[in-house]
C-alpha positions in Angstrom: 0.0 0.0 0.0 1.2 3.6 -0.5 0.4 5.1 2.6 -0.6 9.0 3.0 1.3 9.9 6.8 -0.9 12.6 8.3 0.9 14.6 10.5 3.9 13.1 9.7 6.6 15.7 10.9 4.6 15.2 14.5 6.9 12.2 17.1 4.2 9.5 16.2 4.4 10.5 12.2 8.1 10.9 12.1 8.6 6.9 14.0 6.1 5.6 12.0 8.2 6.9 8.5 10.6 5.2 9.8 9.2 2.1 10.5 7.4 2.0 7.3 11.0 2.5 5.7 12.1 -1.2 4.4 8.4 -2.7 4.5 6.6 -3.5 1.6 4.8 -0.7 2.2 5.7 2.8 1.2 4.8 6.3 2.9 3.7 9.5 1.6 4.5 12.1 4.2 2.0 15.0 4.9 3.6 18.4 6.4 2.5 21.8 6.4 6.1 23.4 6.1 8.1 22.8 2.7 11.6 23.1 5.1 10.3 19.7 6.1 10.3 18.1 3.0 14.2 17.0 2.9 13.8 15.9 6.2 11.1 13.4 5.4 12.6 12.0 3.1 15.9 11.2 5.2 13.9 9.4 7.6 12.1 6.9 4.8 9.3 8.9 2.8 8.7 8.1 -0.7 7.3 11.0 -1.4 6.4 14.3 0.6 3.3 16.9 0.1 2.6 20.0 1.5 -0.7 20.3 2.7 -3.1 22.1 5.6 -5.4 19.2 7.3 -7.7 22.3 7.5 -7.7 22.6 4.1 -7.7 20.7 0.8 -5.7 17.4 0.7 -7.3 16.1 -2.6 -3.2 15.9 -4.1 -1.8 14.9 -0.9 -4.4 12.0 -1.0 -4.3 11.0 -4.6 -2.6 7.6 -5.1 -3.3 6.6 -2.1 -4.1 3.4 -0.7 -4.7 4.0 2.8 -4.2 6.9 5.4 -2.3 6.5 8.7 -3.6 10.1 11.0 -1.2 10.6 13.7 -1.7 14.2 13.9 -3.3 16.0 17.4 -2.5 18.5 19.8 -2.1 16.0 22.5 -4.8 17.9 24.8 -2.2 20.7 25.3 -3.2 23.4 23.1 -6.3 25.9 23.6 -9.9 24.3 23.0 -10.4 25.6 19.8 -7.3 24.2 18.5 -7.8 21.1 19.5 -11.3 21.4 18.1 -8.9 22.6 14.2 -7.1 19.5 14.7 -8.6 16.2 16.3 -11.9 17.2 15.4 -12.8 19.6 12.4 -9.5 18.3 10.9 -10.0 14.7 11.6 -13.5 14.9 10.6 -12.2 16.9 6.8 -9.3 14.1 5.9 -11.6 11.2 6.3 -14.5 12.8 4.4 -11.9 13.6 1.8 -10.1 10.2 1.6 -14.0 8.7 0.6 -14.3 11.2 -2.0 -10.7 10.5 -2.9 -11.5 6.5 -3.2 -8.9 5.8 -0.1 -10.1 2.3 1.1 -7.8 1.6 4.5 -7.9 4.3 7.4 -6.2 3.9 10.7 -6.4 6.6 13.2 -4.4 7.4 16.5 -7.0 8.5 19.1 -6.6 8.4 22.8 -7.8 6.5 25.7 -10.9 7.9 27.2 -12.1 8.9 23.4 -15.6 7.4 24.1 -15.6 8.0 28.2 -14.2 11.6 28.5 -15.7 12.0 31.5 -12.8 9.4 33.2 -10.4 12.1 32.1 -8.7 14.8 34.0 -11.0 17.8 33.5 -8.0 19.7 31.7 -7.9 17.2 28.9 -11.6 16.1 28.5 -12.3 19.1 25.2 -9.1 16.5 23.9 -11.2 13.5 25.0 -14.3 14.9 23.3 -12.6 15.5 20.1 -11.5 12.6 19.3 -14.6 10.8 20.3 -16.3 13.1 17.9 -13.6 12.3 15.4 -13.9 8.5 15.6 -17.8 8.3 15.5 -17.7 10.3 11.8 -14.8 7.3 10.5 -17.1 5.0 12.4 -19.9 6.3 10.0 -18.0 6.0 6.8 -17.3 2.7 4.5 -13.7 2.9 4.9 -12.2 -0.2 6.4 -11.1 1.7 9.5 -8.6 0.7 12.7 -8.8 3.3 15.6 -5.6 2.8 17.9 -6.3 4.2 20.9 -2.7 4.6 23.1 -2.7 5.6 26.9 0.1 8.3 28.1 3.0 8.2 25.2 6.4 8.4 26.3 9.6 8.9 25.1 11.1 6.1 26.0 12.8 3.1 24.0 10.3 0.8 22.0 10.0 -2.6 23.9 8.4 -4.5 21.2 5.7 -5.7 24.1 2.4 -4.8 24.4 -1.1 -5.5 25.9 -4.3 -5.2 23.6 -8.4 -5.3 24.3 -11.5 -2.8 23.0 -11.4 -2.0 26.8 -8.2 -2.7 28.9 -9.5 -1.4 32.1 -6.8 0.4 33.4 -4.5 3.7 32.1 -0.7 3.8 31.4 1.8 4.9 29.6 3.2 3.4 25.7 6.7 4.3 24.3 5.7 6.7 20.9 8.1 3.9 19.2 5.7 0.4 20.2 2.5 2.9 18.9 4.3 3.3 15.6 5.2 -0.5 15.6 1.2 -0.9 16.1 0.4 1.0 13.0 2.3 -0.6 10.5 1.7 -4.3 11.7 -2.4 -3.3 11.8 -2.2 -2.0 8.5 -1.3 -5.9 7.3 -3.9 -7.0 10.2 -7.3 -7.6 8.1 -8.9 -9.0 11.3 -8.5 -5.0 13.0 -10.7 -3.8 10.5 -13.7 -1.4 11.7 -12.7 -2.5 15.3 -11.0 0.3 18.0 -8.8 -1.3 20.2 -6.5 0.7 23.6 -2.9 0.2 23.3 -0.4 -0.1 26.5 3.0 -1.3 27.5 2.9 -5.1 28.4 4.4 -8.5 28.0 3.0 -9.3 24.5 4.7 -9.1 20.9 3.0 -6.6 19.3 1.9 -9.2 16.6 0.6 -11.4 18.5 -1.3 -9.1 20.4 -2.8 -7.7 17.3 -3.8 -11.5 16.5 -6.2 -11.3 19.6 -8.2 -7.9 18.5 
């Protein structure tokens, strides 16, 4: 598949073009900055577009077999920002990737996505966006995946993992294991239109995927 990488310059996006890199698989990286471009293309991207998720991504998305969204404000921005981003944003690439004829869609959301109410009250406008988010791909015909990690961290990638719809506890993922996750769901047929929460554990991440 040639993969359109939205928010691709962003610590998820920029793993994941690296993971990608050597696959059969081959990325298209979105970024809103041409000074990114060479940089993209360092790290593994085929091919790089410049493009505003705000705006129109009709040449950003054309050739494309599937889109990985990574982008979002992470809860840390003001409330209409993170309304621009993980919601109105969201909400405007997966419209535009059915128009486009994009079959495959696998979205990073969050813990707490569907429950925002479990979430501190500083981040539950995040929560509520990309609830909002997911129940418009949930609406569509794409063959959707949302991943939803707990707490991302910078830490080193263990390769281990645990994997349910509802794990029924918080924690905290390495960004590198959640861009591991994407790639190996993309070739996981039995993840599609299913959501799933994503945490450190003892499991390879392919054989947790297995269990979804």
């Amino acid at each position: 598949m040639h993969v359109l990488v939205v928010g691709a310059h962003g610590k998820i996006g920029r793993r994941f073009i690296h993971a990608i890199d050597g696959s059969e698989h081959t990325a298209r990286a979105m970024v809103r900055d041409s000074g990114q471009i060479d940089e993209m293309k360092a790290i593994g991207a085929t091919d790089v577009v410049v493009a505003d998720l705000e705006g129109d991504c009709s040449e950003a998305l054309s050739g494309c077999d599937a889109v990985v969204f990574t982008a979002g404000s992470g809860g840390h921005t003001p409330p209409e920002k993170t309304e621009d981003v993980d919601r109105n944003g969201a909400i405007s690439i997966i419209d535009q990737a059915v128009s486009a004829g994009v079959r495959r869609f696998v979205m990073v959301s969050s813990m707490n996505a569907d429950t925002p109410e479990n979430g501190s009250e500083k981040m539950q406008h995040y929560f509520r966006a990309k609830g909002a988010a997911d129940n418009h791909l949930r609406s569509t015909d794409l063959e959707y995946t949302i991943v939803r990690p707990g707490k991302l961290t910078e830490d080193d990638g263990t390769g281990q993992v645990d994997i349910a719809k509802d794990l029924g506890r918080y924690g905290e993922i390495p960004r590198d294991d959640v861009a591991r996750v994407l790639l190996m769901t993309l070739d996981s047929p039995n993840t599609i239109c299913k959501h799933f929460e994503v945490l450190s554990g003892d499991t390879p991440i392919e054989k947790a995927l297995r269990g979804v």
